[in-house]
C-alpha positions as CSV (number, residue, x, y, z in Angstrom):
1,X,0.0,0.0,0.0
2,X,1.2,3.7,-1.0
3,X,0.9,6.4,1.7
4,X,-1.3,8.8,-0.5
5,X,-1.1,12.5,-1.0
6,X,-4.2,14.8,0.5
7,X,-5.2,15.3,-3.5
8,X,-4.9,11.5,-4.4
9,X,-8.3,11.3,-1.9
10,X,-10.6,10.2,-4.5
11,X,-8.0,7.3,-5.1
12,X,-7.2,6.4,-1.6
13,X,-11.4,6.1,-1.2
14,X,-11.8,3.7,-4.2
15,X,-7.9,1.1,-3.5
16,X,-9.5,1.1,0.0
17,X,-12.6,-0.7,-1.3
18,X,-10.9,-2.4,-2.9
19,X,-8.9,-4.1,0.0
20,X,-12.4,-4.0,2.0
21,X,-14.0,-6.7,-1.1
22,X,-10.8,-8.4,-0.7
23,X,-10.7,-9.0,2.8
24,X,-14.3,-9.9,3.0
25,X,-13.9,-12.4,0.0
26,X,-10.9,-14.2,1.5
27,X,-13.0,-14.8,4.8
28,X,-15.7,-16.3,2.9
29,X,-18.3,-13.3,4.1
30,X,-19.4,-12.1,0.6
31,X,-20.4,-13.8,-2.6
32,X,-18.4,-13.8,-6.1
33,X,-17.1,-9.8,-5.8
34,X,-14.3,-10.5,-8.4
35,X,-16.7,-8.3,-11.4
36,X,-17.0,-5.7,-8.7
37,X,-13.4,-5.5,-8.2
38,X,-12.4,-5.4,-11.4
39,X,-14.4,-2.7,-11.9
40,X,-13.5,-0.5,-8.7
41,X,-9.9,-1.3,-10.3
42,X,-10.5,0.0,-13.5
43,X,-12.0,3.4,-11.6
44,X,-9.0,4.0,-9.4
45,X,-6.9,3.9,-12.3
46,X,-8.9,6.0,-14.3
47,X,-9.4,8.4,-11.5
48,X,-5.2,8.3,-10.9
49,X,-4.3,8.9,-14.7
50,X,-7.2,12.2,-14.9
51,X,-5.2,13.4,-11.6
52,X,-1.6,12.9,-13.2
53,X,-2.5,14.6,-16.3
54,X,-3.6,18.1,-14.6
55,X,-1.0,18.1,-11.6
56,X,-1.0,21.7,-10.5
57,X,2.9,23.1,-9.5
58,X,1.9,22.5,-5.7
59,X,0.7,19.0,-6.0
60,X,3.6,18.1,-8.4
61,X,5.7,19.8,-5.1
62,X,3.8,17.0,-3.2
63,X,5.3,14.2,-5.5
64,X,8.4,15.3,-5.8
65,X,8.6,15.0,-1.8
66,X,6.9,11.9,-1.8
67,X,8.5,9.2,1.5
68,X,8.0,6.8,-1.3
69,X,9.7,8.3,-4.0
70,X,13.2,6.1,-4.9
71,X,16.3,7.9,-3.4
72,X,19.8,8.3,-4.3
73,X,20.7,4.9,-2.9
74,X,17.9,3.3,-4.8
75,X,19.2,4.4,-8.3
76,X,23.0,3.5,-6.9
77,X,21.7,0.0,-5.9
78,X,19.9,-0.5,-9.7
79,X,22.4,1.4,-12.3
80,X,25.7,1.2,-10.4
81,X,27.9,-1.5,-10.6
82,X,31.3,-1.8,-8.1
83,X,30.1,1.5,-6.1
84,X,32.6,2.2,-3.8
85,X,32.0,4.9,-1.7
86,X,34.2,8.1,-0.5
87,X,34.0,9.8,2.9
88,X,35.2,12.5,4.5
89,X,36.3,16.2,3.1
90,X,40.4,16.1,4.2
91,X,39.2,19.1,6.0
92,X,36.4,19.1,8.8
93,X,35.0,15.4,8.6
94,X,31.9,13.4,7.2
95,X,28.6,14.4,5.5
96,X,26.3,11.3,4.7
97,X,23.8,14.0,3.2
98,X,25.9,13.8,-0.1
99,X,26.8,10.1,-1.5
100,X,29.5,10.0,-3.8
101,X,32.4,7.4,-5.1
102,X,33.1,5.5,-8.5
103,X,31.5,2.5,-10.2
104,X,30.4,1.4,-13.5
105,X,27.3,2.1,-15.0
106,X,26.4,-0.1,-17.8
107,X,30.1,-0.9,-17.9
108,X,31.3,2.3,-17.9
109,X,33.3,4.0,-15.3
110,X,31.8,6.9,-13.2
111,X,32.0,8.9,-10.4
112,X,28.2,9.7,-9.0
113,X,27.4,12.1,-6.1
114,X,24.2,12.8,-5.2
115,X,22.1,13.3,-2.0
116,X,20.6,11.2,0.1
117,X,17.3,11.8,2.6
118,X,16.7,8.6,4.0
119,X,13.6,6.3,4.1
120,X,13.0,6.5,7.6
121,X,13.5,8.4,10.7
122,X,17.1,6.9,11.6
123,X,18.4,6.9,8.2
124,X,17.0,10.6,7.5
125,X,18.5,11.9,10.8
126,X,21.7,10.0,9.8
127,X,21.8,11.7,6.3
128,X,20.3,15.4,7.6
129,X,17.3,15.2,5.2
130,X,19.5,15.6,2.5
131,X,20.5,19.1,3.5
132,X,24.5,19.1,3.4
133,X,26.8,21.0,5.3
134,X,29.9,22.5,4.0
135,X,32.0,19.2,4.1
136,X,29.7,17.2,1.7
137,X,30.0,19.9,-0.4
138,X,33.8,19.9,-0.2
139,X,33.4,16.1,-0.5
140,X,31.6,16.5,-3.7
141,X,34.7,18.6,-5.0
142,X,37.1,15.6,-3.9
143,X,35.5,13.2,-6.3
144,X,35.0,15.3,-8.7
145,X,38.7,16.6,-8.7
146,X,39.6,13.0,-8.6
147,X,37.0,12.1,-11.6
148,X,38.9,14.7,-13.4
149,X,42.0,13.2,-12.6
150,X,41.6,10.0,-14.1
151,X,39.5,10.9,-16.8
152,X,36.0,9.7,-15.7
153,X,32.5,11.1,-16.5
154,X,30.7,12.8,-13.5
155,X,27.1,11.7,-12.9
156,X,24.9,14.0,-10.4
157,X,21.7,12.6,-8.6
158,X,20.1,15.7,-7.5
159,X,17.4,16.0,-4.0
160,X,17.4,18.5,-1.5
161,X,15.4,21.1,-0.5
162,X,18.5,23.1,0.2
163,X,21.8,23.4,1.4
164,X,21.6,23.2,5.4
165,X,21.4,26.5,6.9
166,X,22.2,25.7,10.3
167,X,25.0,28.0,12.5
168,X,27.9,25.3,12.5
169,X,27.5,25.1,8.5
170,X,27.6,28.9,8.0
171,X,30.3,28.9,10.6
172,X,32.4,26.3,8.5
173,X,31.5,28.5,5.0
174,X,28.8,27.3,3.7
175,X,28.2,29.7,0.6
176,X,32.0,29.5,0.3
177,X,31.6,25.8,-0.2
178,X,28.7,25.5,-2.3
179,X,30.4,28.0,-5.0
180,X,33.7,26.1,-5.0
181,X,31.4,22.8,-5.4
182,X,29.7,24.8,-8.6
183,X,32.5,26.5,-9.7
184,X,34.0,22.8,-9.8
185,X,31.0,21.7,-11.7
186,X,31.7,24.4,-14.0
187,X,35.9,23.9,-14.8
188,X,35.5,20.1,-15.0
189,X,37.4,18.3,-18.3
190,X,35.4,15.3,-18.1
191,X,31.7,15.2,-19.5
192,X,29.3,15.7,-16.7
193,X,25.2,14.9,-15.8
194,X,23.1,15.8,-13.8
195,X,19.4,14.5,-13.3
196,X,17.1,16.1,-10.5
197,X,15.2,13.0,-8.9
198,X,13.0,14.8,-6.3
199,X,13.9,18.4,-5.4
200,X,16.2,20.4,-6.7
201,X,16.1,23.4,-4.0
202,X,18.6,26.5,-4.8
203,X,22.0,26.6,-4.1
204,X,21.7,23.1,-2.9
205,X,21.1,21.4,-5.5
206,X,23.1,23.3,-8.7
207,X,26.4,23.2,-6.1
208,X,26.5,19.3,-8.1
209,X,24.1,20.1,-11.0
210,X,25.9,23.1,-13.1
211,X,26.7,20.4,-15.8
212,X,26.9,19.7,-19.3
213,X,23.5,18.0,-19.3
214,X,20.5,19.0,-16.7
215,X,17.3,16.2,-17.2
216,X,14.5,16.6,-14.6
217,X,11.6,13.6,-13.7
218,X,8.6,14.7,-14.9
219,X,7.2,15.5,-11.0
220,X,10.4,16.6,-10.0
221,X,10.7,20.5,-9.3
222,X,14.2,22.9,-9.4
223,X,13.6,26.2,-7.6
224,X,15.8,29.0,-6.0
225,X,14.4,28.8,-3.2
226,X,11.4,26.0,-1.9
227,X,7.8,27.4,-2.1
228,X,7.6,28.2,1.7
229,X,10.7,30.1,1.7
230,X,9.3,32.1,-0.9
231,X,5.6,32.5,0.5
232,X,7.4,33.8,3.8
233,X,9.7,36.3,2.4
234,X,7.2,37.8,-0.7
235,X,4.3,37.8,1.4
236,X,5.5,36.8,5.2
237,X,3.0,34.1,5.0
238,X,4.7,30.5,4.4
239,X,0.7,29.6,4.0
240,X,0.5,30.8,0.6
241,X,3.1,28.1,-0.9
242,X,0.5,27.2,-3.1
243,X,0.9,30.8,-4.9
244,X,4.4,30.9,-4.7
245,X,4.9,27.3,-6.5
246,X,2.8,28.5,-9.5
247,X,4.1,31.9,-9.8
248,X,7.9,30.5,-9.7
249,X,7.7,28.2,-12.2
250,X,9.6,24.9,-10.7
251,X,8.0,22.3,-12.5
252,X,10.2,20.2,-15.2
253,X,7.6,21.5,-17.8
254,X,8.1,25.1,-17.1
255,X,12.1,24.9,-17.0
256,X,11.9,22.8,-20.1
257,X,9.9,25.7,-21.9
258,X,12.8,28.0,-20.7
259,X,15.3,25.9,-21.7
260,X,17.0,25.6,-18.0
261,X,17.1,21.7,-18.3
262,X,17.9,19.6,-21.2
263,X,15.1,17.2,-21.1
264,X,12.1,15.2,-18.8
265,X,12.5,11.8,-17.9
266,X,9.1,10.3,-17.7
267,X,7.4,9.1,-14.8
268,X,5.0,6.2,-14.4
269,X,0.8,7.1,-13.8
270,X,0.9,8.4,-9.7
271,X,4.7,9.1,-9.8
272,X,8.3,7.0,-9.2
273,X,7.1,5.7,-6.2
274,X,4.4,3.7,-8.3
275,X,7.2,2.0,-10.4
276,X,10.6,3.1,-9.1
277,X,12.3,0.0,-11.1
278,X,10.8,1.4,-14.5
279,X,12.0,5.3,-13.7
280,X,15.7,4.7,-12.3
281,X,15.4,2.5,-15.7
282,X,14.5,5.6,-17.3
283,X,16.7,7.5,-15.6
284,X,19.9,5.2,-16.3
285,X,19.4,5.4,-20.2
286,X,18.8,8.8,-20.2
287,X,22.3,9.3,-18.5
288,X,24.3,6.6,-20.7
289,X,22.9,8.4,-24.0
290,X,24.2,11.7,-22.4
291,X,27.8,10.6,-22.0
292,X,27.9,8.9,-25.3
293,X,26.9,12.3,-27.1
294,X,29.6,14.4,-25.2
295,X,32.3,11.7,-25.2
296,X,34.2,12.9,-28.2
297,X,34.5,16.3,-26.7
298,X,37.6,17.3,-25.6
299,X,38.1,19.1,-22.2
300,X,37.8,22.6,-24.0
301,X,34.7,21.7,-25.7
302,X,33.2,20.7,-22.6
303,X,34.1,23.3,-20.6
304,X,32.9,25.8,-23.1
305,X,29.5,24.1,-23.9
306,X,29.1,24.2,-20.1
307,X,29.8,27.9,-19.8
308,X,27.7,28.5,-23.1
309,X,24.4,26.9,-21.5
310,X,24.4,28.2,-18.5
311,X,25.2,31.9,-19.8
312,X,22.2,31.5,-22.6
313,X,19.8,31.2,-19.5
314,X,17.2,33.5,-19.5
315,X,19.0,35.6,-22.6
316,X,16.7,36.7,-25.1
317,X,18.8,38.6,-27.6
């Protein structure tokens, strides 16, 4: 059973009778319901597909922080062969809210960072929510210093609602971090990736994603700021998220249109918690025809195509 969102109501109503028939049948209490299953099946679907096709920017928000959704470790686990972890910044110490090592995917070697929320309360406390501090950030540059080194692609998995904004991280240089991590992004010789699986909140998130190629899940959302942090700054009322969602434009549809990602990987009917095989499946071919395109690009080209893309944003002339 999926947890369900407060707009996924009509849904939740018609799978629970349908575990009510169920239950009933299997104790022998009701006659042949199998017909009336079938057909409470074929609503909820129905009703799940009509929801998914007209997913406001705040419900897509919803899905894209989904407890269900697949994480970083579940697309490690499915397209990562060999993954050998790194720890540790050579500076301050450990930050388990940023993964990142080397392995193969489909045969290729890789280094992949990407954050890391958790799937439960122990695991989420353990990796902060996915909010790093400065050393994950500095971690991230480690890898991809040493990618660079020995000539391997770099592959981001981005999902965080931000950078963590606590006093120790700002103490340690937090905004110093998070621009060395981009500016990192930025200078790399090696081809680099980047695919937002969940949230892609500001700084945050492009510290690992200012890359050759940017691809988005189709309820994923990439945002300067989250909704709520917007809401309480433009009208001091984090209430009005809803409004600030719309008016900022975070879905993968909108940033498509304005040509600050590179493509949408789809998602199945209800979002990659319904079929997280199929969509880190998605995800993985997506990211192996990336690599192959800007593999005969030497460390100039890339560098320049990198700089190129990100200037052209928002340019009109």
């Amino acid at each position: 059973m999926h947890s369900y969102l407060e707009f996924e109501k009509p849904v939740a109503d018609l799978e629970g009778q349908i575990q009510e028939l169920r239950a009933l049948a299997e104790k022998g209490e009701a006659v042949d319901v199998k017909d009336e299953i079938e057909k409470l099946e074929a609503k909820s679907a129905q009703a799940l597909t009509d929801l998914y096709l007209k997913l406001t920017p705040w419900q897509k928000t919803q899905v894209a922080r989904h407890p269900d959704r697949p994480h970083f470790v579940d697309y490690v686990a499915r397209l990562v062969s060999d993954f050998t972890p790194l720890a540790g910044d050579r500076a301050f110490g450990e930050d388990a809210a940023i993964v990142g090592g080397f392995g193969r995917i489909a045969g290729q070697p890789v280094a992949v960072i990407g954050h890391e929320k958790g799937s439960d309360t122990a695991s989420r406390l353990h990796h902060n929510f996915g909010m790093a501090k400065p050393e994950g950030y500095r971690k991230a540059v480690r890898i991809m210093e040493l990618a660079e080194r020995f000539g391997l692609p770099v592959v981001s998995l981005v999902d965080t609602a931000g950078a963590y904004p606590g006093i120790g991280a700002e103490e340690r240089g937090q905004a110093e971090a998070i621009a060395r991590s981009t500016d990192a992004c930025l200078g790399l010789g090696v081809p680099n990736v980047a695919v937002v699986i969940g949230e892609g909140g500001s700084g945050g998130a492009i510290a690992i994603a200012a890359t050759n190629r940017v691809y988005m899940l189709e309820h994923a959302i990439y945002s300067v700021i989250s909704p709520e942090g917007a809401a309480s700054i433009l009208w001091r009322d984090s209430a009005r998220a809803q409004d600030a969602a719309t008016g900022m434009k975070i879905t993968a549809q909108d940033l498509l249109k304005f040509k600050v990602i590179d493509g949408i990987v789809p998602e199945p009917v209800g979002g990659a918690h319904r079929g997280p095989e199929k969509v880190i499946d998605a995800a993985g071919a997506v990211i192996v025809k990336a690599l192959g395109e800007l593999s005969g690009l030497s460390a100039d080209e890339l560098r320049n195509a990198r700089g190129d893309k990100f200037l052209a944003i928002g340019r009109t002339l």
